[in-house]
C-alpha positions as CSV (number, residue, x, y, z in Angstrom):
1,X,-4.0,-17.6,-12.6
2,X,-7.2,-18.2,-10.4
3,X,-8.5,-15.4,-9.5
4,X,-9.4,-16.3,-5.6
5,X,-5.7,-17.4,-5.7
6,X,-4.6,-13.9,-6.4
7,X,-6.8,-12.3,-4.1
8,X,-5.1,-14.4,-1.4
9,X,-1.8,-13.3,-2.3
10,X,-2.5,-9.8,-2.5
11,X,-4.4,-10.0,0.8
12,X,-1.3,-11.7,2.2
13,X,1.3,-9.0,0.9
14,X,-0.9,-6.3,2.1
15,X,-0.2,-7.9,5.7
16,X,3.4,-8.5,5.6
17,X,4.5,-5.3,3.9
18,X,2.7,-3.2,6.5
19,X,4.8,-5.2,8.8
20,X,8.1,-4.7,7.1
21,X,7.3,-0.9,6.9
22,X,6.1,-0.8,10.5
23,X,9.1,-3.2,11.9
24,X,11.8,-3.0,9.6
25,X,12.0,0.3,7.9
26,X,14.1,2.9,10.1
27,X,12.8,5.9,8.4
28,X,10.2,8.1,11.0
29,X,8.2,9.1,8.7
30,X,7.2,5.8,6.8
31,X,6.3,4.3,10.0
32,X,3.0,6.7,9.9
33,X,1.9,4.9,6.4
34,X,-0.8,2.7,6.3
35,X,-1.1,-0.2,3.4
36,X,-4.8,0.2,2.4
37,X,-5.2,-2.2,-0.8
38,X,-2.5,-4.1,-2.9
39,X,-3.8,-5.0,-6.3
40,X,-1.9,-7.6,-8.1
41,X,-1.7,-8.3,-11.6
42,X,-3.3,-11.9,-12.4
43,X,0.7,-13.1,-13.4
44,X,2.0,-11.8,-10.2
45,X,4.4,-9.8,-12.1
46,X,3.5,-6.4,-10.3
47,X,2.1,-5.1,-7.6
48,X,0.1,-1.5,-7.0
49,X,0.6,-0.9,-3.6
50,X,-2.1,1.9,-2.2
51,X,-1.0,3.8,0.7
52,X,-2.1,6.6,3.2
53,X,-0.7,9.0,5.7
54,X,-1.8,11.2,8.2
55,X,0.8,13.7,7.1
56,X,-1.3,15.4,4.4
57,X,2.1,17.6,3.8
58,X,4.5,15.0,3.1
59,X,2.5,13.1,0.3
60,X,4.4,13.2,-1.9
61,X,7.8,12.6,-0.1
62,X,6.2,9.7,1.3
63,X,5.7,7.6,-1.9
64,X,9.1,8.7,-3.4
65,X,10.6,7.5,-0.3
66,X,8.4,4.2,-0.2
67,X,9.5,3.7,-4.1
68,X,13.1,4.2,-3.0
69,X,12.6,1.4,-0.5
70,X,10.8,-1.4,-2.9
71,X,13.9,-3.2,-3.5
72,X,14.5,-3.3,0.6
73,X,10.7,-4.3,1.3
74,X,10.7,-6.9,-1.7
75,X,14.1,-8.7,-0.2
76,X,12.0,-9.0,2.8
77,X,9.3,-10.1,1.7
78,X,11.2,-12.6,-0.2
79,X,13.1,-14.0,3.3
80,X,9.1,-14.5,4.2
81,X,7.7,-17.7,3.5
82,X,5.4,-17.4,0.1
83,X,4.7,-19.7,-2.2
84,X,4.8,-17.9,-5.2
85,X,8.1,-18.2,-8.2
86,X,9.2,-14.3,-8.1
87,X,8.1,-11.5,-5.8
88,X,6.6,-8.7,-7.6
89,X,7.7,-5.7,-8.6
90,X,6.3,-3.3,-6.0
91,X,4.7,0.3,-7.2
92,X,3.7,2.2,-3.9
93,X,0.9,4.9,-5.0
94,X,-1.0,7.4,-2.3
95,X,-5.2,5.8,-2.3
96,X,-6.8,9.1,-3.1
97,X,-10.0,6.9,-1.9
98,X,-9.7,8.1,1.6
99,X,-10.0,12.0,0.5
100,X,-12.6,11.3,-2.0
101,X,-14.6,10.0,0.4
102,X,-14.1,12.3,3.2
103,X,-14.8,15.3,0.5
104,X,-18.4,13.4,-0.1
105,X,-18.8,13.5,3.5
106,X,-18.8,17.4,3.6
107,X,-20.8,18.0,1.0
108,X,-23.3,15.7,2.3
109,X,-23.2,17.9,5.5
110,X,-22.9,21.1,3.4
111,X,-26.4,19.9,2.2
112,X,-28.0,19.1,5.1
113,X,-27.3,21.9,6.7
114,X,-29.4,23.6,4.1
């Protein structure tokens, strides 16, 4: 499939599964996750869906929960108007990107303190 096209899509789910979480999802906890990238395969057969949290101590729980729920948030996003066959299967991962980055950060200050 075009490339751009997928892009689009992704971009697109990224938007309305933030909103299912946000909206539709009673669970406290999930309401605190943020969708930071969805990376679709070019045969929009699956989804990686990367996720954050301020709740550094309930990572893990977090995900497990969200994977729990990716039958719920792909019915949704099927009632949503897309113009794609078949939803993808949704994987919901935590974006270690964020930490990685922030860990860069101190060591650049470590440095320059020096």
């Amino acid at each position: 499939m075009n490339a751009i096209r997928v892009k689009k899509i992704a971009s697109s789910l990224q938007i309305e599964i933030s909103d299912i979480i946000a909206n539709e999802i009673r669970d406290e906890d999930l309401k605190m996750v943020t969708v930071t990238h969805v990376k679709l395969a070019n045969d929009l057969s699956h989804a990686k869906v990367y996720v954050t949290t301020i709740f550094d101590d309930k990572r893990e729980k977090i995900v497990i929960d969200l994977n729990n729920a990716a039958g719920f948030i792909k019915g949704e996003l099927g009632r949503r108007k897309f113009q794609i066959r078949s939803m993808p299967e949704l994987e919901f991962v935590y974006d270690e990107s964020i930490d990685y980055a922030n860990n860069i950060e101190n060591i650049i200050k470590d440095i320059n303190k020096k």
